[in-house]
Residue, then its C-alpha position, 0 to 999 in steps of 0.5 A: x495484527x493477524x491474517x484471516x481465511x475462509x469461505x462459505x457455499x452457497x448450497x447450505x446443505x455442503x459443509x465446509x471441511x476442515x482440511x481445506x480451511x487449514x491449509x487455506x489459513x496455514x498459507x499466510x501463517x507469517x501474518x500470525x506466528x502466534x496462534x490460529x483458531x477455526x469455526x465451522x458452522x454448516x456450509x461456512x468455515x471462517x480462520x485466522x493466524x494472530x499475531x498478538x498484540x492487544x489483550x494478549x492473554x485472552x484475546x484468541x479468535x475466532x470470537x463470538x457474541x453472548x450467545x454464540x450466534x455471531x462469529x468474526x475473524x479481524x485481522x487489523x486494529x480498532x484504536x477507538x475500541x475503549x470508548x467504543x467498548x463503554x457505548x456499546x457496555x450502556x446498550x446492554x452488551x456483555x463483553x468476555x474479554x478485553x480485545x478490539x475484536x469483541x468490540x466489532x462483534x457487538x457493534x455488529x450487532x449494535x449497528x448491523x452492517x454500519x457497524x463499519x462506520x464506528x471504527x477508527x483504525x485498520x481492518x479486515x474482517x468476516x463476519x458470520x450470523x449464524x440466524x440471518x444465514x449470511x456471510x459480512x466482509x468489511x475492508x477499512x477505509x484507505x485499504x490498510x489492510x488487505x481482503x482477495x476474494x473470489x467466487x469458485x466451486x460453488x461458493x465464495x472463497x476469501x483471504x488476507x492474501x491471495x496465498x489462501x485462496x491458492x490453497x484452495x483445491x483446484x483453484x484456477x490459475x490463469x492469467x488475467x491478461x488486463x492485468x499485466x497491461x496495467x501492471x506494466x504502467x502502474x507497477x501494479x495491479x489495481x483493484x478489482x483486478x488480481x494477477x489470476x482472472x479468477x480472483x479480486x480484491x476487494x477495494x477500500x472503504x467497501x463491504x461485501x456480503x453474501x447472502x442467498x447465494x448472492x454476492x453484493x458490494x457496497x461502498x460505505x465511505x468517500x472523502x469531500x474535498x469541497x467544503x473548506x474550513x477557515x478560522x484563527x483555530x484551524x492550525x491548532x486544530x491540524x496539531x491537535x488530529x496528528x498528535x491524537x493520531x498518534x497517541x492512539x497509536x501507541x497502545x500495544x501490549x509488545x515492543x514498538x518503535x518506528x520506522x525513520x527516513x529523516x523524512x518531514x513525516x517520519x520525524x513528525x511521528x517519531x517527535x511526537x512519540x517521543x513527548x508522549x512516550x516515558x522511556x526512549x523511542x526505538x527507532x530504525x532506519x536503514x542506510x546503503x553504501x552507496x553515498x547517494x542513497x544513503x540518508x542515515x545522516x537525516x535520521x541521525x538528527x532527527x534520532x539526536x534531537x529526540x533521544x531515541x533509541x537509535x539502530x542504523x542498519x548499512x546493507x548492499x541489498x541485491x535484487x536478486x537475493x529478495x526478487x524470490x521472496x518479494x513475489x512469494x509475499x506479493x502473489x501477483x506482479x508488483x514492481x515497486x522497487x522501495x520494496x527491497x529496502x523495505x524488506x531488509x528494513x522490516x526484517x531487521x526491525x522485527x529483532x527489536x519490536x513488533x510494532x513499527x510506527x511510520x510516516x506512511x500517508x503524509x504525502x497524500x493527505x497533506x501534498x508532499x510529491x514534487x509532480x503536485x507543483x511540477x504539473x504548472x511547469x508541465x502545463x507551460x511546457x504544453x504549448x510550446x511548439x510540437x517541433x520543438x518540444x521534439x528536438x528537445x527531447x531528442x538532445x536530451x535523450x542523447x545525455x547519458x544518465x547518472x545510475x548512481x543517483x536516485x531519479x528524484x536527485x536527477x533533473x534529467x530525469x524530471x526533464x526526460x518526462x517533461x514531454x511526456x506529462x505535456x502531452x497528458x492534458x492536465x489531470x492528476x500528476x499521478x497520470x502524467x509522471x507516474x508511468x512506468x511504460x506507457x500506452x505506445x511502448x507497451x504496444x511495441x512491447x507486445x506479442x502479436x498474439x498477446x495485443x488486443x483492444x485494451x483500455x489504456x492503463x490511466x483511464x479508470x485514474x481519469x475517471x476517478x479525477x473527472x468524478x472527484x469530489x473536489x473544486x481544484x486541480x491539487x485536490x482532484x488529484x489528491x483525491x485521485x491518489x488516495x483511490x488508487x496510487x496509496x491502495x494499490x501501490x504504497x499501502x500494498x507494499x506496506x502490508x506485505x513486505x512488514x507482515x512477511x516479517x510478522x511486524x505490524x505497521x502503523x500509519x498516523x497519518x492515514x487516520x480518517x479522520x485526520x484524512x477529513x480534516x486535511x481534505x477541508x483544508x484550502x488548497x494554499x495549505x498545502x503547496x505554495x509554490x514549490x514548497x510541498x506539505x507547507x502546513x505540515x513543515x509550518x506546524x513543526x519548523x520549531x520542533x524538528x531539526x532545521x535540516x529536516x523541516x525543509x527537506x524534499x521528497x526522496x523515499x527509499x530509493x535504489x540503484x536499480x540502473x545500475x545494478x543492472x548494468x553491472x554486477x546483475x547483467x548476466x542474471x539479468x540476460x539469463x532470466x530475461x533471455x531465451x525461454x523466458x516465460x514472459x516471451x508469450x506476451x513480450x517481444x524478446x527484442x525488445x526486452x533485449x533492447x531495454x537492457x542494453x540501452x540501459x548497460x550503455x548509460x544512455x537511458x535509466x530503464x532500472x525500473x523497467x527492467x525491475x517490472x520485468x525481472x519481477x513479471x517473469x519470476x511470477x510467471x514462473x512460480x504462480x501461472x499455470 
């Protein structure tokens, strides 16, 4: 796992220097504390920072092939590369060291720019060929791993994290305005957009080559949700992919363990690598003392009945201690909140092992959200008279809340939203449950200055739904999450909040080809009533602990409400309050209503409130 940087201009006569690539590269230096490498060639100079994990002794990048004419930087891992290695071995090629990174180079050149469609793992990465003048970026399938780029001073810069194409001299840092107006919903910022108008990301499954001083994207993977398999051997198919998802996911030449919530996913993952591992899985899981998100009891079990080598960590984690931090790794506003557990989690992770195996996935690849079932009851409520569907929702906005309990525990919650999925007409449940502020009240939340003719923050999801590759709702909108909640919020969060540790996350669950599978599998496999992930608790009732087979989804869930209205109310007040930076764009009464609202009891707007808190910490540290 590593981190890369670098960039090319496009007049071939300007050489890339050395001193700009270094600080661009030292920028993400906690992505790889173990070495970085450089090439410079002319107009183009590529780095990276390795975190060392497969062929440790000789597997240093930047790495080229036989004769010095192609050279890569990878931050990522190839799991097939052994079998990929012997094809490319028979053709002819000649390898020098024993890594996956050398097996991409000769694929390249093997296959050309379709080298991508070979690998089976997690990756980004650069490729310069030296003969043919051009410049080839390819990110993986789902966006496991990141890639920004941006065309600036002639040239096109790139990085595994915005941080490198900051370092950059002079690189502009104004604020891309469509960019907080989508954060404010979404909780993030979707690709192609970045926080600064400058730059992008480049999306999953796409690559990018420049060439001639043009820049091009292609998108060279898509998921079909239409032909459906059938046949008495389809379950032994579906535990055959997961258990080989995760047995190629245990190589490494460094400590690994997992991550455990007690959840279905994580205990499937840690299960299986408990039959397939000779000593003791590590596992890790975190807890909070507050009772109702505390769910250690659920890891214990499932770390007893594989007899794991089992570490609970207890913390009171504050949202003001990591607030710094989080935006430092993020570089752009990202609010959600399952990154503060997370970063407490990793951190106390990363004392043990550097790789850490997880359950990342298994809610989109197999329908593991409640919104999937909850979308019927929406539907019904839809045609229950406007009037009262209002008077409704007025008597329940009147219930005070319980900031003690996570949101998924609470059936207010679920009921306060009810109104609002009703009125979303009927595309994916991301678009109808999903909202953090929604088009009416971010109208009221905006400055005169800042209001303008923005596209609503859903409109690029209802597209994606109304494009899907699927014949039914379930799979229209598994189809529409994987193109935009998993990249641009799961997967995001994962990447940076792990590699601000310098520990490497592994996904099972997102492997392609298990993803394909689970895409051809009838829509009844998956929800059945409002049992989620139905084939997935099927498969292993026997094999995990009876109180974990049936379990819900919960997540990493934080008091956030009410940390907000009592212990962080004055810092709350102090950042949000007079001269605040967000006050540009935001009406400060409003956001002084928020907070008060939500110290009443009346409302749970901790979420809200977290989204601010984070915009105005980025503000402050990123935006000129």
């Amino acid at each position: 796992m590593c981190g890369i940087a670098g960039y090319i201009y496009h007049d071939a006569a300007r050489p890339a220097e050395q001193r700009i690539l270094a600080a661009m590269n030292a920028a993400i230096t906690h992505r790889g504390p173990d070495s970085d490498g450089f090439h410079l060639a002319g107009p183009v100079g590529i780095a990276m920072r390795r975190l060392a994990i497969i062929d440790v002794a000789t597997g240093r990048q930047p790495l080229c092939n036989e004769d010095g004419s192609v050279w890569i930087v990878f931050n990522g891992e190839i799991y097939n590369h052994p079998a990929l290695r012997a094809a490319l071995e028979q053709r002819g090629h000649v390898f020098k060291t024993h890594s996956d990174t050398e097996c991409i180079v000769h694929a390249y050149e093997e296959y050309g720019d379709d080298c991508v469609r070979h690998l089976r793992g997690m990756f980004a990465f650069a490729i310069w060929d030296q003969k043919r003048r051009r410049l080839f970026i390819a990110r993986d399938r789902v966006g496991k791993k990141p890639l920004y780029f941006a065309e600036h001073d002639g040239g096109l810069l790139f990085g595994s994290e915005l941080k490198c194409l900051l370092a950059y001299p002079g690189f502009p840092r104004e604020l891309e305005h469509a960019a907080l107006h989508h954060y404010l919903t979404l909780q993030y910022v979707p690709d192609p957009l970045t926080g600064f108008r400058a730059a992008r990301k480049l999306p999953p499954a796409h690559t990018l080559v420049c060439e001639g001083g043009k820049v091009t994207l292609r998108r060279y993977w898509d998921l079909d949700f239409r032909e459906k398999e059938s046949g008495a051997d389809l379950r032994e198919k579906v535990r055959a992919k997961i258990e080989e998802s995760v047995r190629i996911r245990l190589m490494s030449e460094v400590p690994l363990g997992a991550h455990l919530s007690g959840g279905v996913d994580s205990s499937v993952i840690v299960g299986l690598m408990a039959g397939m591992s000779s000593r003791p899985v590590k596992t890790f899981a975190i807890g909070f003392e507050e009772a109702a998100f505390n769910e250690t009891d659920h890891a214990r079990a499932v770390a007893e009945k594989f007899s794991t080598e089992h570490e609970e960590f207890i913390v009171s984690p504050s949202a003001f201690d990591v607030l710094g931090p989080l935006v430092a790794h993020f570089d752009e506003p990202f609010a959600d909140s399952a990154a503060i557990p997370l970063w407490y989690l990793s951190k106390l992770t990363r004392q043990h092992v550097t790789v850490a195996l997880n359950g990342d996935g298994g809610d989109e690849a197999f329908a593991g959200y409640q919104r999937y079932y909850a979308d019927a009851v929406a539907n019904f409520y839809g045609i229950v008279p406007a009037f009262l569907r209002n008077a409704a929702d007025a008597v329940l906005s009147r219930i005070p809340v319980n900031g003690n309990k996570p949101v998924e525990k609470s059936p207010l919650a679920a009921l306060r939203k009810l109104g609002h999925a009703a009125t979303m007409g009927s595309g994916a449940s991301v678009v109808r449950w999903g909202s953090y502020f929604t088009e009416a009240e971010k109208a009221a939340l905006y400055t005169p200055e800042f209001a303008t003719d923005f596209a609503p923050s859903h409109a690029a999801m209802e597209r994606t739904y109304a494009a899907a590759l699927a014949d039914n709702r379930l799979d229209r909108t598994l189809y529409t999450d994987l193109h935009h909640y998993l990249p641009g919020a799961l997967l995001v969060k994962a990447d940076r909040v792990t590699m601000a540790h310098s520990l490497e996350a592994r996904s099972p669950f997102l492997d392609h080809e298990l993803l394909e599978l689970a895409a051809r599998l009838p829509a009844r496999w998956k929800v059945r009533g409002t049992t989620t992930k139905w084939i997935l608790r099927d498969l292993f009732a026997d094999f995990l602990p009876p109180k974990i087979a049936g379990r819900g989804k919960l997540g990493f869930s934080v008091p956030l409400a009410r940390w907000f209205a009592g212990p962080n109310y004055a810092a709350v007040c102090d950042l949000l309050g007079p001269g605040a930076r967000c006050h540009r764009y935001l009406r400060a009464e409003n956001i002084s209503k928020l907070i008060e609202e939500n110290r009443s009891g009346r409302f749970d707007h901790g979420k809200k409130i977290w989204a601010l808190l984070v915009l105005e910490t980025w503000l402050l540290s990123h935006v000129l």
